[in-house]
C-alpha positions as CSV (number, residue, x, y, z in Angstrom):
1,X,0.0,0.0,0.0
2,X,1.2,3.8,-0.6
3,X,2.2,5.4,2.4
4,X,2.9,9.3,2.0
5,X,5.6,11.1,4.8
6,X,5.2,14.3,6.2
7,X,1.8,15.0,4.9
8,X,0.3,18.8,4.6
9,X,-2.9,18.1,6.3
10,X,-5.0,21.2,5.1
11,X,-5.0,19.3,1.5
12,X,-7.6,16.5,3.2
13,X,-9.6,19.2,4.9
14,X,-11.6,21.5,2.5
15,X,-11.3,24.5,4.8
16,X,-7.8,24.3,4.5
17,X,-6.1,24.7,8.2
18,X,-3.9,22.0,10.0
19,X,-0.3,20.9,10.3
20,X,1.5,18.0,9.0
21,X,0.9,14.1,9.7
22,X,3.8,12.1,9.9
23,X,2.3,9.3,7.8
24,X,-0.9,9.3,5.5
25,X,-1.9,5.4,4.6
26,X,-3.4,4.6,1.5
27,X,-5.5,1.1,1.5
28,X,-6.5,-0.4,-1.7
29,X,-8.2,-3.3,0.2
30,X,-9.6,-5.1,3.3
31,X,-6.5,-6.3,3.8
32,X,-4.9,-2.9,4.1
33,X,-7.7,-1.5,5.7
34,X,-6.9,-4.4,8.4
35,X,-3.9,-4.1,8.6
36,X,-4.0,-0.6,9.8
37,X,-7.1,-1.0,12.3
38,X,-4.5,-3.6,14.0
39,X,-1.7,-1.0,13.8
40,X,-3.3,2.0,15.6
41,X,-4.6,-0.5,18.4
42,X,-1.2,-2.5,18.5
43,X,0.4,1.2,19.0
44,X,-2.6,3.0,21.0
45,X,-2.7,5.6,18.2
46,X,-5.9,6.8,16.9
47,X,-7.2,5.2,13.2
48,X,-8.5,8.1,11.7
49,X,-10.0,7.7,8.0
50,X,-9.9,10.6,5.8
51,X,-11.8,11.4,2.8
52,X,-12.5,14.8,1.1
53,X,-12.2,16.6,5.1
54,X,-15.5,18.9,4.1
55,X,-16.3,19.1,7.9
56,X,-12.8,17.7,8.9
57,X,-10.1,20.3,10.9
58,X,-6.8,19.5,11.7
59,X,-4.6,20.8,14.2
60,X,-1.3,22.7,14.0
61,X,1.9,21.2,14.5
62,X,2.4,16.9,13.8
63,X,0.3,14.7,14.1
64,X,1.5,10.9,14.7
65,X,-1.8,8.9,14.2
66,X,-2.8,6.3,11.8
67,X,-4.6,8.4,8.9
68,X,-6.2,6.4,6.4
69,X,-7.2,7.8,3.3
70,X,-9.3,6.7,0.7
71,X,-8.4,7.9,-2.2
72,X,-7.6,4.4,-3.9
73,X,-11.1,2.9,-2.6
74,X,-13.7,4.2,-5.7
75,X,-15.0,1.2,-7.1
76,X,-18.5,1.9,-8.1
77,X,-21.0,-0.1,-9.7
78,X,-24.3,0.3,-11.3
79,X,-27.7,-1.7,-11.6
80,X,-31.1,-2.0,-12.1
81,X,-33.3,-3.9,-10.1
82,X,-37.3,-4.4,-10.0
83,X,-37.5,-0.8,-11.1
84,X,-35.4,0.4,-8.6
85,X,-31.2,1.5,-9.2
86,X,-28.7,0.5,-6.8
87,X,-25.2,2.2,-6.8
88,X,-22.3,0.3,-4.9
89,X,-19.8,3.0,-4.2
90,X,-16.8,2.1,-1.7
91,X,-15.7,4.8,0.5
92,X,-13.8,7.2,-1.3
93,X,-16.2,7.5,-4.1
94,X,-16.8,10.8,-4.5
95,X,-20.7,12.8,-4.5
96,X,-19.8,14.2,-8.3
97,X,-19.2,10.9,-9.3
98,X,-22.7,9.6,-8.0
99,X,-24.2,12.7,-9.3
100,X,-23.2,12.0,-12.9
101,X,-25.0,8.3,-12.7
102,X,-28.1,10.4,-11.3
103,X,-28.2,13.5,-14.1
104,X,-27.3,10.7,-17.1
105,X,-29.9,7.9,-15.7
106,X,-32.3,10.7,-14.5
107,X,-33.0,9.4,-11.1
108,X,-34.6,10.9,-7.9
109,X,-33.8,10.5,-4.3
110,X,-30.2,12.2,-4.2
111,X,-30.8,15.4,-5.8
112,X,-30.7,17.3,-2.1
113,X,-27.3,16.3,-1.5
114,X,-26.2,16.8,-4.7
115,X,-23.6,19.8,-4.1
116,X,-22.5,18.6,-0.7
117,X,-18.8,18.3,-1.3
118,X,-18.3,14.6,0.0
119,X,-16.9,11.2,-0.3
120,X,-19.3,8.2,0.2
121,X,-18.1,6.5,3.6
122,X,-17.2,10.2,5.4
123,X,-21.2,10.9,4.5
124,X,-22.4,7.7,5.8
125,X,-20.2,8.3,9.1
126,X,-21.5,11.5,10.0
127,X,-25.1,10.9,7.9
128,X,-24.8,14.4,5.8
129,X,-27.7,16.0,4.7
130,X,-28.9,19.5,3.1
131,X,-32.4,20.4,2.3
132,X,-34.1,18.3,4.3
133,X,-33.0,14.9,3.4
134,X,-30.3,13.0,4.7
135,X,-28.2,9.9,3.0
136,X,-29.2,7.5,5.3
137,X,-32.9,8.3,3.4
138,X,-31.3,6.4,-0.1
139,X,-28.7,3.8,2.2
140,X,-29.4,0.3,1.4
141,X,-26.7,-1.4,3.2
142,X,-23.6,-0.6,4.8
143,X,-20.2,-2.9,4.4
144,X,-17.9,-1.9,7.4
145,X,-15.6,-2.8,9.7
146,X,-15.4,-2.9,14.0
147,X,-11.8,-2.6,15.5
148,X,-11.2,-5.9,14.7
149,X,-11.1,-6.0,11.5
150,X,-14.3,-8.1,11.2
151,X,-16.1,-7.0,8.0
152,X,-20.4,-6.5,8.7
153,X,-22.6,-6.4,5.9
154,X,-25.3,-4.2,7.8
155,X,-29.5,-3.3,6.0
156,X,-30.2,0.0,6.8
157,X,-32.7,-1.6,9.6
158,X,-30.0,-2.8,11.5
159,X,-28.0,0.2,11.9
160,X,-28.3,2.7,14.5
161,X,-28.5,6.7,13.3
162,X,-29.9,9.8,13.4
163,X,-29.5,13.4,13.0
164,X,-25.4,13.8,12.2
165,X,-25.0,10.9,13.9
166,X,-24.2,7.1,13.5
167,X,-23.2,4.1,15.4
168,X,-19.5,4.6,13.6
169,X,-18.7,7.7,15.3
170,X,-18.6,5.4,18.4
171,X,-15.6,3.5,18.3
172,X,-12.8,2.4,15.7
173,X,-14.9,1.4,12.4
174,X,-14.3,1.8,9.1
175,X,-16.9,2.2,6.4
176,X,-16.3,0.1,3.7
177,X,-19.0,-0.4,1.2
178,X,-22.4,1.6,0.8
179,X,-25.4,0.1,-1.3
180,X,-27.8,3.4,-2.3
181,X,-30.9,2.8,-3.6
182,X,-32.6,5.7,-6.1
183,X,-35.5,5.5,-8.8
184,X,-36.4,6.6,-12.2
185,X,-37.8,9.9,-12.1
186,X,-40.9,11.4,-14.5
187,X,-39.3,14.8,-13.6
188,X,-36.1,16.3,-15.1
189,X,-33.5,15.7,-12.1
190,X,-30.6,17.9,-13.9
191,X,-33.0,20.9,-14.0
192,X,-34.0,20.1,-10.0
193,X,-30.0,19.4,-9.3
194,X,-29.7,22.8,-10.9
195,X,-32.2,25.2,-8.4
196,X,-30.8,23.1,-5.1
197,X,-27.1,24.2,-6.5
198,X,-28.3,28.1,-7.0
199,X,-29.8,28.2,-4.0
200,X,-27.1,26.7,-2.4
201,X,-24.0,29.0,-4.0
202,X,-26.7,31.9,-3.1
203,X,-26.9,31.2,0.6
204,X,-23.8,29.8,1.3
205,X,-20.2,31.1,1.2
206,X,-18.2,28.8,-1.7
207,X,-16.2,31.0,-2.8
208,X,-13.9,30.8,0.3
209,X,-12.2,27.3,1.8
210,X,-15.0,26.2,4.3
211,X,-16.0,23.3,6.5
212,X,-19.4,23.6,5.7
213,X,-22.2,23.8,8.6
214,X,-20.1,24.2,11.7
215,X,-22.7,23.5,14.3
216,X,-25.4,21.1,14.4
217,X,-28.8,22.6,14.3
218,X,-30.5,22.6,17.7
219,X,-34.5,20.5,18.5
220,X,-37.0,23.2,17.1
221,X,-34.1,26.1,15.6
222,X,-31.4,26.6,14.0
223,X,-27.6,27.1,14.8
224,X,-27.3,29.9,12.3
225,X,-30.4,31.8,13.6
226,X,-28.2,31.9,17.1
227,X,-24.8,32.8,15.8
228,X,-26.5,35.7,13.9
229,X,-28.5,36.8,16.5
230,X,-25.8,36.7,18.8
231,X,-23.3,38.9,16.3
232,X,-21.5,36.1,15.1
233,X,-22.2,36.9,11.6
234,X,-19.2,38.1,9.6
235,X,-17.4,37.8,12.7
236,X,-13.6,36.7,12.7
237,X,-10.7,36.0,14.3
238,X,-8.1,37.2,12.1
239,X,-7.8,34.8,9.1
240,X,-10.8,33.1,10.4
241,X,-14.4,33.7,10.6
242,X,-18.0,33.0,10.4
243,X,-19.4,34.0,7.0
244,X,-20.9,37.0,6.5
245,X,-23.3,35.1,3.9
246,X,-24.1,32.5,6.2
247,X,-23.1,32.5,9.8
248,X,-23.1,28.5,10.2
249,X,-20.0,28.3,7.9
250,X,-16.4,29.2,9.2
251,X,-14.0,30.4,6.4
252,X,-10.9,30.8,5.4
253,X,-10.0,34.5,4.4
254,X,-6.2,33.7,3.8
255,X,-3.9,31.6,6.4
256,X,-6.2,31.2,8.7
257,X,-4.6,28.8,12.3
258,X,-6.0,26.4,14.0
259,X,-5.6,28.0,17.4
260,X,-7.6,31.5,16.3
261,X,-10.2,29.3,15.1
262,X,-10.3,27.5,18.2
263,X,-10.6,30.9,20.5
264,X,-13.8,31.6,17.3
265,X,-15.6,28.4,18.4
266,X,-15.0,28.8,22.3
267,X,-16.7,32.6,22.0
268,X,-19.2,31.6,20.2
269,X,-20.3,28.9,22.2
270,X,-19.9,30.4,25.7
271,X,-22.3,33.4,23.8
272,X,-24.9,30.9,22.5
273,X,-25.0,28.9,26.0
274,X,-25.2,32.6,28.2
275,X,-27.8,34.3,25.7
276,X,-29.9,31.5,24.5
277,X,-29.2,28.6,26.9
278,X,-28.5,25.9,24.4
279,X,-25.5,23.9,23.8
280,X,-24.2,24.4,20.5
281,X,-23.2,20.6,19.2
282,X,-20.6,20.8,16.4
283,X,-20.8,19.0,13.4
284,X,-17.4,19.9,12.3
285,X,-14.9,16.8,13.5
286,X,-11.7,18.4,15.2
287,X,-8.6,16.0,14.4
288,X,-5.9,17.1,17.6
């Protein structure tokens, strides 16, 4: 398998912040995958898979734990069955390429999360979702693997998730495999795909490295709502800052560090919990 050495971490995290990691892995197989599960428990260092990072943020300085990327794990197949169409993608297929089988086979179900920029097996960790709909609502089955190394072939019915959250943010697990299941639309899904991605680039800052929604939203409102009413729009820290389009998304204005972002999230938070008396829960994963 490839192993890379002194890694630039902000490359595997769309926002762009973090040091270096002293090794990333690059499985091409169970084997590998494995393999490495039994390293980071044989060396008490954390397994920690990587994909495209779009809620992922890194911390300054070296990092020595076992980061697994999946860049060589994009296998994707295609069928049709009893009307329906199921799409095998392993993890490190990527949302553009699933969105190209959904504009050229006109299919419905994924057009919500078509501009969410993700890899298959980070979205089925965390259960992304934009507009109302979630992944988890087209997952079929989930191919994964417990710390160790024993390889479950999971229905959706047997899995345990919810809003941002999953039974594989629990403990060392690695997400294989996903089965998605869409159908044939009577309605032009590239023309739909089209409005969800205006109304996205309208309301939401991608012109700028982000980590997409930083905070989850809370039971009955919304984390953005909070932040803004709390002054947190447009608000920064020098390089680093909550959008002034959209005050759920922190940004990159230049060389942003991870320790000024840090000091962004802590004011925030302490802000939220004095004025409004909720907890913010982040949905951004901090890698220290």
């Amino acid at each position: 398998m490839k192993i890379l050495e002194d890694v630039e971490l902000k490359h595997f995290s769309t926002i762009k912040i973090g040091g270096k990691a002293k090794k990333v892995y690059m499985p091409e197989n169970l084997d590998d995958i494995r393999f490495l599960i039994e390293k980071s428990l044989n060396e008490n260092k954390k397994f920690i898979p990587i994909g495209v990072g779009s809620n992922t943020i890194f911390k300054d300085g070296k990092l020595d734990h076992i980061f697994v990327s999946t860049k060589f794990l994009k296998k994707l197949e295609f069928s049709f069955e009893n009307g329906s169409c199921f799409i095998d993608a392993q993890a490190g297929v990527s949302f553009k390429q699933i969105l190209a089988l959904v504009e050229k086979f006109n299919l419905k179900g994924f057009e919500n999360l078509s501009g969410i920029p993700a890899s298959v097996g980070g979205a089925v960790y965390m259960n992304a979702g934009a507009f109302g709909s979630e992944i988890f609502d087209i997952v079929e089955e989930v191919h994964w693997l417990d710390k160790k190394g024993q390889l479950f072939e999971d229905k959706k019915e047997n899995i345990e998730y919810s809003y941002r959250k999953t039974q594989f943010q629990k403990d060392v697990s690695f997400i294989y495999k996903v089965r998605l299941r869409l159908s044939p639309s009577k309605t032009d899904i590239k023309s739909v795909i089209k409005q969800h991605l205006l109304k996205r680039k309208k309301a939401q800052p991608l012109n700028l490295p982000t980590s997409g929604s930083t905070y989850k939203n809370p039971s009955n409102d919304y984390a953005g709502r909070l932040l803004e009413e709390a002054g947190y729009k447009g608000k920064r820290v020098n390089d680093i800052g909550f959008s002034e389009k959209h005050a759920n998304f922190l940004v990159n204005y230049g060389n942003a560090e991870f320790k000024d972002l840090m000091k962004l999230l802590e004011s925030a938070e302490r802000d939220i919990e004095k004025e409004f008396n909720i907890k913010l829960e982040r949905e951004i994963k901090i890698v220290e």
